[in-house]
C-alpha positions as CSV (number, residue, x, y, z in Angstrom):
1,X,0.0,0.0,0.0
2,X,2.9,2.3,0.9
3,X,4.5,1.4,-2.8
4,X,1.5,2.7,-4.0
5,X,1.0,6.2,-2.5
6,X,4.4,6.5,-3.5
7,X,3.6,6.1,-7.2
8,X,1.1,8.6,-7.1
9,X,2.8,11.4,-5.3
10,X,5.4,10.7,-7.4
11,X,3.5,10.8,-10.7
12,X,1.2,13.5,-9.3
13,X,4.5,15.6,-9.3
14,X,6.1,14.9,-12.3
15,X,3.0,14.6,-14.7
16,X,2.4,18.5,-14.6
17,X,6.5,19.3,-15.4
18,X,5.5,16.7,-18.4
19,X,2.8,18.2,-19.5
20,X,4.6,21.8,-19.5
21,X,7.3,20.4,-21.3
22,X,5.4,18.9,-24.1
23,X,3.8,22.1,-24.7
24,X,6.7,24.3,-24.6
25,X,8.0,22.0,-26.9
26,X,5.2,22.3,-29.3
27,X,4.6,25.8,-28.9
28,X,8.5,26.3,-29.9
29,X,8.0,24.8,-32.3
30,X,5.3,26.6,-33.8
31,X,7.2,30.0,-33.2
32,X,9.6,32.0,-35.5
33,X,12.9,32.9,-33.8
34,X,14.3,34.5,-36.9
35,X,16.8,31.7,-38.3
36,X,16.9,28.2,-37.9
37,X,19.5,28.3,-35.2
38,X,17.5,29.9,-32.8
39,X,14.5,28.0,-33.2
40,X,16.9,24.6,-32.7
41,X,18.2,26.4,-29.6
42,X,15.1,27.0,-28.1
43,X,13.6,23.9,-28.9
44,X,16.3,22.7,-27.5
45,X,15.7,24.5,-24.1
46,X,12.2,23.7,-24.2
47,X,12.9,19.9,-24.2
48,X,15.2,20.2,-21.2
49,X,12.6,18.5,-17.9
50,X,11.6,20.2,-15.3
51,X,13.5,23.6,-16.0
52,X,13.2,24.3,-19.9
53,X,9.6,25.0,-20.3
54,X,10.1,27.7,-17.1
55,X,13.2,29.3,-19.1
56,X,11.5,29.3,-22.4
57,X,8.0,30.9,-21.0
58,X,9.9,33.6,-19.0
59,X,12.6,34.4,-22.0
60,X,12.3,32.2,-25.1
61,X,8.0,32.7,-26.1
62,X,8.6,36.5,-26.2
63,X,11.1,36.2,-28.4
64,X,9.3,34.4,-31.2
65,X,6.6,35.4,-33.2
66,X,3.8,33.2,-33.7
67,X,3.3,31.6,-37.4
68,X,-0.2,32.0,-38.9
């Protein structure tokens, strides 16, 4: 039983970063940073777990423009 509350405070932790990850990811790459370079690197940064999506939302989204 123990094993098992374990597995769900552990997932209910790490499920969130996920999910912020994957859409960081997504959203990068949906963005235009100017050159292909940039757009790697921030993709790049997105992908990173648990710390990427919080550097890309509070540097990298402002800095690209989003594609129509």
């Amino acid at each position: 039983m123990e094993e098992l509350q374990t597995t769900l405070v552990f997932l209910a932790l790490c499920v969130p970063f996920l999910v912020a990850t994957v859409w960081a990811v997504v959203d990068a790459s949906q963005r235009d940073f100017g050159s292909a370079g940039r757009k790697a690197t921030w993709w790049i940064i997105a992908s990173v777990p648990f710390v990427g999506f919080i550097v890309y939302v509070a540097f990298g989204m402002r800095r690209g423009r989003k594609l129509q």
